[in-house]
C-alpha positions as CSV (number, residue, x, y, z in Angstrom):
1,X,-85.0,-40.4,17.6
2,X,-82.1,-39.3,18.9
3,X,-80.3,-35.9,17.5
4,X,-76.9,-36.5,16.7
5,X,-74.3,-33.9,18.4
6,X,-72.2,-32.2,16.0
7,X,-69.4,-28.9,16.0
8,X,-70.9,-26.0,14.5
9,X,-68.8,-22.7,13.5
10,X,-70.3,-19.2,14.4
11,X,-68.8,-17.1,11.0
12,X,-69.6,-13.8,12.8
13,X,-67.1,-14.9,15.8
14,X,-64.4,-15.7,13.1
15,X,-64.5,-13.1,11.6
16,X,-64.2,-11.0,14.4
17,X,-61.1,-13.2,15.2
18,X,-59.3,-12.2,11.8
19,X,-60.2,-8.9,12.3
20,X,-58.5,-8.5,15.8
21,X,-55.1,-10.5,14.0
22,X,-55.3,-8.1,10.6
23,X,-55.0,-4.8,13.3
24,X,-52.4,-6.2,15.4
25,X,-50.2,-7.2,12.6
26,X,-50.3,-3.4,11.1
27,X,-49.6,-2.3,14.4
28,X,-46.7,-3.7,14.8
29,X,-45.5,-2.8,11.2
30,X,-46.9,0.5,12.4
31,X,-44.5,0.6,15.5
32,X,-40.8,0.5,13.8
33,X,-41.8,3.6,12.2
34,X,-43.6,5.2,15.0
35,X,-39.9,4.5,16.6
36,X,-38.2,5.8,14.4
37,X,-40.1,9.2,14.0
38,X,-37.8,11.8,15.3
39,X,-34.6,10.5,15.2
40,X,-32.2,11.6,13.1
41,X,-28.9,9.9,11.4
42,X,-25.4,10.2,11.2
43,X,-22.4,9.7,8.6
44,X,-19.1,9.4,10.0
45,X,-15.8,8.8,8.4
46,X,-12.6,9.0,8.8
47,X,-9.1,9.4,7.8
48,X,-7.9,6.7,7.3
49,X,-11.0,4.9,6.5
50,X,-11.9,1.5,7.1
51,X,-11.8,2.1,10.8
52,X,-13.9,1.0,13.3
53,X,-16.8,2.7,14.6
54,X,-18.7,2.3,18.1
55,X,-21.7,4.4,19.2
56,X,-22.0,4.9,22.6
57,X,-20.5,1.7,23.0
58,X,-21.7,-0.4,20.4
59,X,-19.7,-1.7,17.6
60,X,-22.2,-0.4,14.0
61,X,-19.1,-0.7,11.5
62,X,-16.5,0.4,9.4
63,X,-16.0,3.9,8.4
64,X,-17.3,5.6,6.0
65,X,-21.1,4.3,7.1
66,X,-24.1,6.4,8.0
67,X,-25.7,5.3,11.0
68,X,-29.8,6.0,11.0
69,X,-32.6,6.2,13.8
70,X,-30.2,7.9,16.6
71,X,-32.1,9.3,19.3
72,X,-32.3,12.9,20.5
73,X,-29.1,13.7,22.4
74,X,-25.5,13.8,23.1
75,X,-23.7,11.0,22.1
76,X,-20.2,9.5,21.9
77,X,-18.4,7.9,18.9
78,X,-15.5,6.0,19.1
79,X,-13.1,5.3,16.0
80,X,-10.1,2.9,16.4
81,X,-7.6,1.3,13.6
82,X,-4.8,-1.2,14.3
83,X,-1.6,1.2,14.4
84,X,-3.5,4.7,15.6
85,X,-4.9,6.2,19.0
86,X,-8.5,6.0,19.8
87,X,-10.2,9.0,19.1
88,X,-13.7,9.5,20.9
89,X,-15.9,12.3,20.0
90,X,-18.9,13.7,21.6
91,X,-21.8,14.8,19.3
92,X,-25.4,16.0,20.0
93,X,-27.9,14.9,18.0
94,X,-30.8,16.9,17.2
95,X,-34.5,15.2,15.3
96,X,-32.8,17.0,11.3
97,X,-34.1,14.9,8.5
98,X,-30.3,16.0,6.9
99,X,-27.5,13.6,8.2
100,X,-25.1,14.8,10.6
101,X,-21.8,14.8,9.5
102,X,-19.1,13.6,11.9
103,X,-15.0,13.1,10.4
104,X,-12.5,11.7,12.3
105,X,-8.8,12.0,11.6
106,X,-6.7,9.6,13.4
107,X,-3.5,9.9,14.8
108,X,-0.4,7.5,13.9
109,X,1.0,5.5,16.9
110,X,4.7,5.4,17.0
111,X,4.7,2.1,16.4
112,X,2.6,2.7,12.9
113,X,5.9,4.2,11.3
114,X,7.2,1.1,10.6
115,X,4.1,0.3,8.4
116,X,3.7,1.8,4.5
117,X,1.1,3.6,2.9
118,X,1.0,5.1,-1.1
119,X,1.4,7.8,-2.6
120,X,0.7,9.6,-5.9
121,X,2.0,12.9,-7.1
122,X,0.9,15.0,-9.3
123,X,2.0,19.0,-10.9
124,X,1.3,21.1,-13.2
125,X,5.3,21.9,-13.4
126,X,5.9,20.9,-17.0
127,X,9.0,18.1,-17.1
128,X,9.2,18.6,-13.6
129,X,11.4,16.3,-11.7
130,X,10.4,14.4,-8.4
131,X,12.7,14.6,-5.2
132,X,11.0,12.0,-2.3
133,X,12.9,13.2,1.3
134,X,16.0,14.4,-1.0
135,X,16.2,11.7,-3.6
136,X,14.8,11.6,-6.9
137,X,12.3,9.3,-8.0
138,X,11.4,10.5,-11.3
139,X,9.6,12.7,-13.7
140,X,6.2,13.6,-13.1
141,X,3.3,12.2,-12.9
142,X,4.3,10.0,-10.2
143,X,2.0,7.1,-10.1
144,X,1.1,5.4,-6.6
145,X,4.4,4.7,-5.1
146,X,4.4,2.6,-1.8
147,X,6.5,3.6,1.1
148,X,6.9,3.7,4.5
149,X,4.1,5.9,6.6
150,X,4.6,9.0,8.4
151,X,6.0,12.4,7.4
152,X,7.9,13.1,4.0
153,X,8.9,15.9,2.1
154,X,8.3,16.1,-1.9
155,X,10.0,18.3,-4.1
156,X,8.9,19.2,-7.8
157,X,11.9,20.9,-9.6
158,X,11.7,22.4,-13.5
159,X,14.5,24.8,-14.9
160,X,15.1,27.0,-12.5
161,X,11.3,26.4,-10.8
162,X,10.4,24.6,-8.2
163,X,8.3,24.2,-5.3
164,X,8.1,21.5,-2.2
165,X,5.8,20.9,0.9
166,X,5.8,18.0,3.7
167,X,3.4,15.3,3.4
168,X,1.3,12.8,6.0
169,X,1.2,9.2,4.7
170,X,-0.6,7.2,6.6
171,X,-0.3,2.9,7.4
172,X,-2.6,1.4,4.6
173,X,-3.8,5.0,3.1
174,X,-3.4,6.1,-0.7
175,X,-2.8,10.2,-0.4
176,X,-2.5,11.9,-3.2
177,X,-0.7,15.3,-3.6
178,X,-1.1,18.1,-5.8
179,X,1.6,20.6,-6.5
180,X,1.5,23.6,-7.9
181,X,4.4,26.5,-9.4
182,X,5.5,28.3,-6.8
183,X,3.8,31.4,-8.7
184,X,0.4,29.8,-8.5
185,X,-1.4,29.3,-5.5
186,X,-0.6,27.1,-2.5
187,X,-0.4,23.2,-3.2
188,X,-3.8,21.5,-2.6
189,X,-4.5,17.6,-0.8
190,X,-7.3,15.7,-2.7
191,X,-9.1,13.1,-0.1
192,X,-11.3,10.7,-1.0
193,X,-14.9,11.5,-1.8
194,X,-16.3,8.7,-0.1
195,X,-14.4,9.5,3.3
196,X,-16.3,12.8,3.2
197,X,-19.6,12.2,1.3
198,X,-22.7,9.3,1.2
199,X,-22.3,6.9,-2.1
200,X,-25.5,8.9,-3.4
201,X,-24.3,12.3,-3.0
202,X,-22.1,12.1,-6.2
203,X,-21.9,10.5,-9.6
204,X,-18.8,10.5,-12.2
205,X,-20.0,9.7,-15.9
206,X,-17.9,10.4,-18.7
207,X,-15.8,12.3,-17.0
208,X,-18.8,14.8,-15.6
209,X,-18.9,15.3,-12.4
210,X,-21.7,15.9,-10.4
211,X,-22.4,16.2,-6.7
212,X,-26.0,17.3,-5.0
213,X,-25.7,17.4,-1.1
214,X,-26.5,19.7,1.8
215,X,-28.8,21.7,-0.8
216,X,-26.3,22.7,-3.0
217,X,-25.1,21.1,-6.8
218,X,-21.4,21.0,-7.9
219,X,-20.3,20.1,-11.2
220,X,-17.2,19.5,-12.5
221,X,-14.9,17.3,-15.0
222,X,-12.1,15.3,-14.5
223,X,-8.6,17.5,-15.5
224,X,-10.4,20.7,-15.2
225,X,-10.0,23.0,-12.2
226,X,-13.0,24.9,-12.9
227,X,-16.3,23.6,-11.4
228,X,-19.9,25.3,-11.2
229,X,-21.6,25.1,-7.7
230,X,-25.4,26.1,-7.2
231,X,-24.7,27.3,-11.3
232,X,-21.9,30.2,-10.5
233,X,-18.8,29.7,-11.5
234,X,-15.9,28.9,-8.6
235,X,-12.3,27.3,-9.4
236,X,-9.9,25.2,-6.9
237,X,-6.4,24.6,-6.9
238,X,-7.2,20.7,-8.3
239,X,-9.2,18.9,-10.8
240,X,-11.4,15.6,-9.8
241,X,-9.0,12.3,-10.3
242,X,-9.6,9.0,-9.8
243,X,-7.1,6.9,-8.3
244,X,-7.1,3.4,-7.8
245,X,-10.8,3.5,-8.8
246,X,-11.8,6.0,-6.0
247,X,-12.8,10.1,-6.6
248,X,-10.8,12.7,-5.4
249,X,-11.5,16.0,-4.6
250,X,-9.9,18.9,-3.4
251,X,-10.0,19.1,0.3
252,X,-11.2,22.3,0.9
253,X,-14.4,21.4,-1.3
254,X,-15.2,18.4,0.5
255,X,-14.7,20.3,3.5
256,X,-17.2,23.3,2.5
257,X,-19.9,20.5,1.7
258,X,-19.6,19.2,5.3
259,X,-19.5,22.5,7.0
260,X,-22.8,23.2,4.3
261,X,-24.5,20.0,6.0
262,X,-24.2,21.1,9.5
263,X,-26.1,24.1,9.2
């Protein structure tokens, strides 16, 4: 009698099969990371934010925004924003697991006069009245005023006191200015704490404060000049405020952080 032909499966052969597929697929899940290894990030913001931001060419996003898995090497970021001159700036990036820090401050075109920004003032000059570029605009605090960008000069004046400083407003830009009697120290800027620092470097709750980044810890409350960094005691010529839902924080703190991450 005849045999009948049939298919037949050999089990070791498929497994082998499914064997060969399983590596391949974790190797490449394996590869990205393999990539990857070495390369190092970077944050870049900017003043004003909201800008543009190319890397060597390529368009990655809006500033503030960290940028991850940059090769080894010198690089070139370009920041633009309708109304102010291209800034390029060279960087070299080195295989750090911290973030480098790159901020850009733009310059106004002439042309970007003619557009407003805000601006908030605030003083520790009891009753003090307000002069904007000679005219007065009220008592203090002065909450967000729009006008046009460019340079102005603010005046604080209080029986007999007074003190007054030029100011930068910027096309589509909130700055807020602090001023202080003229026998305290020298007025302070607070900038935005998002221009300066990653979302996760700092948290605000209840009023408290508290920023970790670049191994160090700052805390402070909103109102109160006097803040705590790495647990000693250190006070700067402004408290943290929020304005128009954003932090603020004096200048030349957000500053020291940066210079901090760069070491």
């Amino acid at each position: 009698m005849a045999r009948r032909a049939g298919r037949t499966t050999n089990s070791k052969g498929g497994s082998m099969r499914s064997l060969l597929v399983c590596c391949l697929l974790l190797a490449l899940s394996i590869a990205p990371a393999a990539a990857d290894r070495g390369r190092a990030a970077i944050f870049i913001s900017s003043l004003p934010s909201s800008a543009d931001v190319w890397l060597d060419g390529v368009f990655v996003g809006e500033s503030p925004i960290l940028v991850s898995a940059v090769a080894p090497g010198h690089h070139v970021i370009s920041v633009s924003k309708a109304g102010f001159t291209v800034q390029d700036v060279g960087v070299d990036v080195g295989s750090s697991s911290e973030p480098l820090m790159e901020s850009v401050r733009l310059a106004a075109m002439t042309s970007a006069l003619r557009q407003t920004g805000s601006l908030a003032i605030r003083s520790d000059i009891a009753g003090g009245t307000v002069f904007l570029d000679g005219s007065s605009i009220g008592r203090l605090p002065i909450a967000t005023r729009r006008l046009a960008a460019g340079s102005h000069h603010v005046e604080v004046r209080a029986k007999g006191d007074s003190v007054a400083r030029d100011v930068d407003v910027y096309p589509d830009t909130e700055t807020v200015v602090v001023l202080h009697a003229a026998s305290s120290a020298a007025p302070v800027v607070l900038a935005p704490a998002d221009g300066y620092l990653p979302d996760d470097a700092f948290t605000l709750v209840g009023g408290k404060l508290v920023i970790r980044y670049a191994g160090h810890k700052v805390v402070g409350h909103l109102d109160q000049r006097d803040y705590a960094v790495d647990d000693q005691a250190r006070r700067y010529d402004a408290a943290p405020a929020v304005v128009g839902g954003r932090l603020y924080l004096p200048l030349a703190l957000l500053q020291w952080l940066v210079t901090e991450s760069k070491k």
